[in-house]
C-alpha positions in Angstrom: 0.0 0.0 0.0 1.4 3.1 -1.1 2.0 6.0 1.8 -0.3 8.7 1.2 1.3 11.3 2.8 5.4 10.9 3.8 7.0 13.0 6.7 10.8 13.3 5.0 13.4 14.1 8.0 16.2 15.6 5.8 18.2 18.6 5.2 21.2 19.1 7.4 22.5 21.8 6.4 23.5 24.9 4.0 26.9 25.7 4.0 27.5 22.3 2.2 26.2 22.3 -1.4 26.0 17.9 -1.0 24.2 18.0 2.1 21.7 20.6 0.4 21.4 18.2 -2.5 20.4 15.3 -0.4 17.1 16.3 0.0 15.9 17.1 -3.4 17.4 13.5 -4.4 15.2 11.9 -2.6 11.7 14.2 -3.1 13.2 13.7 -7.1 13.0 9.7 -6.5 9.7 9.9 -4.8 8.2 12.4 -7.0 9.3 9.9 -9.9 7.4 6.6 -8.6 5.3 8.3 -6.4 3.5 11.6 -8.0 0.5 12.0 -5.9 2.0 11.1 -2.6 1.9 14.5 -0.6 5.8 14.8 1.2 6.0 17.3 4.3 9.7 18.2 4.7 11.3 18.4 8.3 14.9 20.3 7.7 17.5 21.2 10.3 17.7 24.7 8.4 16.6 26.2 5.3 18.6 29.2 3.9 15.9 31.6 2.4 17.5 31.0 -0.8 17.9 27.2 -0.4 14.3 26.9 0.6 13.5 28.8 -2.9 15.1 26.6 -4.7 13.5 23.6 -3.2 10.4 25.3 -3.7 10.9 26.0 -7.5 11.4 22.9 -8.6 9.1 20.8 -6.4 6.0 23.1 -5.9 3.8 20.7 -4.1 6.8 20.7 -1.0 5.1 20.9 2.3 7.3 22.3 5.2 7.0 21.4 8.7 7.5 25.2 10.0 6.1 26.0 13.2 3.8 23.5 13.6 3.9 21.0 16.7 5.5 17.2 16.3 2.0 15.9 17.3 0.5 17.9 14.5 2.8 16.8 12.0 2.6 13.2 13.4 -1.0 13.1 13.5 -1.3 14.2 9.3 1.7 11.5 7.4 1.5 8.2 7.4 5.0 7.5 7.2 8.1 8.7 8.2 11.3 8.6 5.9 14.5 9.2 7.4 16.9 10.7 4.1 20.2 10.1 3.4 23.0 11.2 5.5 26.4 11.1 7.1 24.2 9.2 10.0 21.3 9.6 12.1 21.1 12.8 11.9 17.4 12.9 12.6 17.4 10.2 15.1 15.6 12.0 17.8 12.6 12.3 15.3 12.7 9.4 14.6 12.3 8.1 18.2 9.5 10.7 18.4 8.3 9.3 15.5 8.4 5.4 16.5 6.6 6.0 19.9 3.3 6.4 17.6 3.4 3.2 16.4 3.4 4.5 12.6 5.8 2.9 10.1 9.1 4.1 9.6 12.1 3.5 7.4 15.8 4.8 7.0 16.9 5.8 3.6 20.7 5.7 2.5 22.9 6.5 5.9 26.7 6.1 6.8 26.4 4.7 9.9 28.9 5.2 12.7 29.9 2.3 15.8 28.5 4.6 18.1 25.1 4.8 16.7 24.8 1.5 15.8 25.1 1.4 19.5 23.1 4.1 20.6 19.9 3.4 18.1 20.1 0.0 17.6 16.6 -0.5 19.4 15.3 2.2 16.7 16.8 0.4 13.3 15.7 -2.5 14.7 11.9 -1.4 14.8 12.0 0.1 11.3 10.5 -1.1 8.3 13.9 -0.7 6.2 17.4 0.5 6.7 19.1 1.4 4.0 22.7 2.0 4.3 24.5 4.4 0.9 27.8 2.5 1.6 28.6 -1.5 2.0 31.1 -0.6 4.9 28.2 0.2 7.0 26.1 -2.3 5.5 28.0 -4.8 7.0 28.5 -3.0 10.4 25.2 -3.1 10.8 24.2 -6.6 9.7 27.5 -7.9 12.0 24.9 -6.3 15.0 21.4 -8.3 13.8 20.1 -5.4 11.7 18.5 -6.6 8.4 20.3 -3.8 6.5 20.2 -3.4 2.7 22.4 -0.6 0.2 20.8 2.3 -1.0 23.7 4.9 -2.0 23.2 8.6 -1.6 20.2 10.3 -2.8 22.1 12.8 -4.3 22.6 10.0 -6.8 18.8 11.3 -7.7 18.8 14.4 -7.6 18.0 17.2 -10.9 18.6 20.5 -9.5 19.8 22.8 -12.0 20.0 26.5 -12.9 21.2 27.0 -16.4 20.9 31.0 -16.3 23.5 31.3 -13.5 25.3 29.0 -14.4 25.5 30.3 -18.1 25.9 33.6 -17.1 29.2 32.8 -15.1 30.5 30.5 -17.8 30.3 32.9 -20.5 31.6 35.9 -18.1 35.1 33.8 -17.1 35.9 32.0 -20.6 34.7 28.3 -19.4 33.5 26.8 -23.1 30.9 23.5 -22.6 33.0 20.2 -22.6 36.4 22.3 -22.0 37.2 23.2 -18.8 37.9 20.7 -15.8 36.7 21.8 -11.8 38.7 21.1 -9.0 37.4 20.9 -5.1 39.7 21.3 -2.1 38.8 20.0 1.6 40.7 20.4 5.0 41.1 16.8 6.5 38.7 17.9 8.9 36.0 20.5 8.3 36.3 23.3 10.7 33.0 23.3 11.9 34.3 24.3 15.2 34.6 27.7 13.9 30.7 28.1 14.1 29.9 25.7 16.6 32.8 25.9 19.3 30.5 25.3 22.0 30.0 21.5 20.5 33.5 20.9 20.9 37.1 20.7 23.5 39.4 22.7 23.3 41.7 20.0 22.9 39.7 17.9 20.5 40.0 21.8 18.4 43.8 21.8 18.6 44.2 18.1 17.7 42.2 18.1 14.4 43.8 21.8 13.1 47.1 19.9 14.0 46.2 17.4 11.4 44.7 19.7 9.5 48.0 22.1 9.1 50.2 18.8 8.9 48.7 18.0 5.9 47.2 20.6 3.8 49.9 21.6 1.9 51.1 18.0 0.8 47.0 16.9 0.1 46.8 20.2 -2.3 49.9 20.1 -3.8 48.8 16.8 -5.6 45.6 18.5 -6.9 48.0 21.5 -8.2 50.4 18.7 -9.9 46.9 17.9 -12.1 46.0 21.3 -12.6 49.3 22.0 -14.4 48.5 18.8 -16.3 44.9 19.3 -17.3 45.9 22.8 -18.9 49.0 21.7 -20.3 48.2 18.5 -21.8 44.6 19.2 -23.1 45.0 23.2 -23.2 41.9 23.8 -21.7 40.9 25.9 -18.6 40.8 25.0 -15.2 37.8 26.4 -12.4 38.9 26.4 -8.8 35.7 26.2 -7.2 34.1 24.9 -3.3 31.9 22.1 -2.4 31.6 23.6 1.5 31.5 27.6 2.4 34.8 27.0 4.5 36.3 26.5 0.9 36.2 29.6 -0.8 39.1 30.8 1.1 41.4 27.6 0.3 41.0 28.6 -3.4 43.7 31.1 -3.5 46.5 30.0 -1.3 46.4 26.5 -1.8 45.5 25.6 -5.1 46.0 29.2 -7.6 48.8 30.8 -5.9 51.7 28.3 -6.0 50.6 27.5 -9.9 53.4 27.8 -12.4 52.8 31.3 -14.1 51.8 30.1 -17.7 49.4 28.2 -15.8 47.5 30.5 -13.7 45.8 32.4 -17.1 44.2 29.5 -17.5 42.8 28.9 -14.1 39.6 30.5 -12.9 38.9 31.2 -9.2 35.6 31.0 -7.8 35.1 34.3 -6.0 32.6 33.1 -3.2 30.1 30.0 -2.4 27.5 28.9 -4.6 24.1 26.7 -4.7 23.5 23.1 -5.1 21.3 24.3 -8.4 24.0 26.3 -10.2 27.1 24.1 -9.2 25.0 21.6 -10.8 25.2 23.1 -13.7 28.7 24.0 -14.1 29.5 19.8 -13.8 27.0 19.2 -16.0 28.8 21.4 -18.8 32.7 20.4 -17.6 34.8 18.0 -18.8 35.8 16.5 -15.8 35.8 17.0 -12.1 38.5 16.4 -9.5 37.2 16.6 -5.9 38.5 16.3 -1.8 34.6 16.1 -1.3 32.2 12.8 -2.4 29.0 14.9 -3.6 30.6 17.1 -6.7 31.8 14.1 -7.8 28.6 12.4 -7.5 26.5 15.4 -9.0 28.5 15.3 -12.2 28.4 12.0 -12.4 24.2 12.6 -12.5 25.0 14.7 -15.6 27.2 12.2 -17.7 30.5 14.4 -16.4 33.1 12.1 -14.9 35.1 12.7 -11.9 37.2 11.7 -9.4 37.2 11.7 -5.3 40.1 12.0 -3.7 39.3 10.5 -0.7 41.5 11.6 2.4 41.7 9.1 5.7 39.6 11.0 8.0 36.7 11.2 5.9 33.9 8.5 6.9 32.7 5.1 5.1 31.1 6.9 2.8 33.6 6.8 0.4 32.7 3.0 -0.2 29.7 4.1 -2.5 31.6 5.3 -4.8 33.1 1.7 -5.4 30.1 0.2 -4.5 28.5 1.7 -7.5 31.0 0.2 -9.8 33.2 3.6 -10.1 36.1 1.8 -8.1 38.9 3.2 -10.5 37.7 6.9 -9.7 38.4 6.8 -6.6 42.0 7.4 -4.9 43.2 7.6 -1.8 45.8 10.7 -1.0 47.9 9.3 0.8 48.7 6.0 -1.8 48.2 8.6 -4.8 51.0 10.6 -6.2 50.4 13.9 -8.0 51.2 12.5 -11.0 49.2 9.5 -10.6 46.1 11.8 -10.3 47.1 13.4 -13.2 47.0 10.6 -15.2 43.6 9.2 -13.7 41.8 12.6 -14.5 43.3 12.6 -18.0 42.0 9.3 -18.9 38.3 10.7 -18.2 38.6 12.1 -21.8 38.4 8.6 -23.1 34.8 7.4 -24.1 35.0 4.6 -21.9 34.1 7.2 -18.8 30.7 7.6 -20.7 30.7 3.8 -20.7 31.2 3.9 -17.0 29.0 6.5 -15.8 25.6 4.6 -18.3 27.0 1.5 -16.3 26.7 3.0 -12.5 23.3 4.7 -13.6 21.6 1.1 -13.7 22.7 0.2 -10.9 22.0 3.2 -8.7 18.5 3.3 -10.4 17.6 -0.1 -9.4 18.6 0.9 -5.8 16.5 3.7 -6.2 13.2 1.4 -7.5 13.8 -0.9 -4.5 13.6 1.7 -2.1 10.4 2.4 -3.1 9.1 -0.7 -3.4 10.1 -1.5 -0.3 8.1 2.0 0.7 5.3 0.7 -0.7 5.0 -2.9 1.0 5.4 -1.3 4.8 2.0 -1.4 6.6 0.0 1.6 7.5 
């Protein structure tokens, strides 16, 4: 029996144009298999502008605003936890369970700790669907009846064509020739906003890692800058996948370039949208990224890419092998510069096309499952 009315916990945040683009993944998926199901959205935050976007291209979008739990509760019939770095939304989702109404987790990287913590609460729902097979098999190794979903953002359409047209034209990027390169900290700084959430000495030991390795992470992604505009003469955008970002672009990746290089290299001046970023992939050649979701969003658009994966970063990175793009994935620290190099050059061959049709099946007969599996739970 098909939900008639879905409560979707999602939306984690703003300053991160992948954890924007997990939530219109998933309304795109159910808006796809299930049109006349009403969807009331329950975000952490919603940016003005990112709630206008959301709105533009899903009209029908119900938000939870100021209206009680109880409320809420009392109107869906089920409750859909999206996807996630983990359970984000767990506390919800207890609230949630305590009315007896179905439930179901949809493509989460689950941590020890919360496989711990919520194990009563996985266990109770419907589905679990975990967006990498490393946590997959953490969880089944603890009795959960766990399946693979991977990311919604797999799903998701977003695009803006007008910005994103605008700011192609204005700084000399041609469709199919130019290449976009993402930077990330080992650790994201998010103690910077939120240093209440965290120790002093937990602060000091992540910038350590953080300073230790910058330089040596970036210097790799500047080794196949110099090589994407020198071997296929085409131009380079420096651009972020997290706010924090923006100020890497310059000292880290543009300033140490070779000077016959930099002319050739654009800089993105400030942080952008899930919509228009979109976009951009969609139109480059390639993309080379420290962070999973540009990678993935380009991938949506037929645009190969690359993730650099760095140590600290979480299980997620599994999806991307799971989904059969094992080769485009590295690890820093067993990649050399020129290794990279080489990997993002051979995304001009036609086989990436090959690759990327090959991924699509298989992430869209996650997606179908998902929904079936939606549509079997009892109400």
């Amino acid at each position: 029996m098909k939900p008639s009315h879905i409560l979707l916990r999602s939306s984690w945040q703003t300053i991160n144009i992948g954890d924007i683009a997990h939530t219109p993944g998933m309304l795109a998926l159910l808006e796809k298999y299930l049109p006349e199901t009403r969807v009331t959205l329950w975000p952490n935050e919603l940016s003005p502008e990112v709630e206008a976007v959301l709105k533009a291209r899903f009209p029908r979008l119900e938000l939870v605003g100021d209206r009680k739990p109880a409320e809420i509760f009392g109107e869906c019939d089920f409750a859909l936890h999206g996807s996630g770095p983990g359970l984000i939304g767990a506390e919800t989702m207890q609230l949630w369970a305590a009315t007896g109404k179905p439930y179901g987790f949809g493509g989460v990287t689950l941590n020890d700790w919360e496989l711990r913590e919520y194990h009563d609460l996985m266990q109770g729902a419907e589905f679990l669907y975990c967006r990498d097979t490393l946590s997959l098999q953490a969880a089944r190794d603890t009795g959960l009846n766990a399946e693979f979903f991977p990311d919604a953002t797999f799903f998701m359409d977003l695009r803006n064509e007008a910005a994103a047209g605008e700011y192609r034209v204005a700084n000399g990027l041609e469709i199919k020739k130019f290449a976009c390169f993402i930077p990330r900290l080992r650790w994201t700084p998010y103690w910077i906003a939120m240093p209440q959430k965290y120790l002093p000495e937990a602060i000091a030991e992540k910038e350590a890692v953080n300073a230790a390795h910058v330089e040596t992470d970036h210097a790799k992604m500047r080794e196949s800058i110099v090589a994407w505009v020198r071997e296929t003469g085409h131009r380079a955008l420096l651009c972020p996948e997290m706010s924090y970002q923006v100020e890497m672009l310059k000292p880290y990746l543009y300033d140490p370039l070779p000077d016959e290089v930099k002319p050739h290299v654009v800089m993105r001046p400030d942080y952008w949208l899930t919509d228009e970023a979109a976009s951009i992939y969609a139109r480059a050649l390639a993309v080379l990224s420290f962070e999973c979701h540009s990678p993935i969003m380009a991938a949506n658009y037929g645009t190969p890419a690359i993730y650099l994966r760095q140590p600290t970063d979480t299980r997620k990175g599994q999806m991307w092998r799971d989904v059969g793009l094992e080769n485009w994935i590295l690890e820093i620290d067993d990649s050399t510069g020129e290794q990279i190099s080489q990997r993002l050059l051979e995304l001009m061959a036609p086989e990436a096309s090959n690759k990327i049709r090959s991924a699509k099946k298989l992430i869209d007969n996650r997606g179908e499952a998902l929904i079936r599996r939606l549509c079997k739970c009892e109400n």
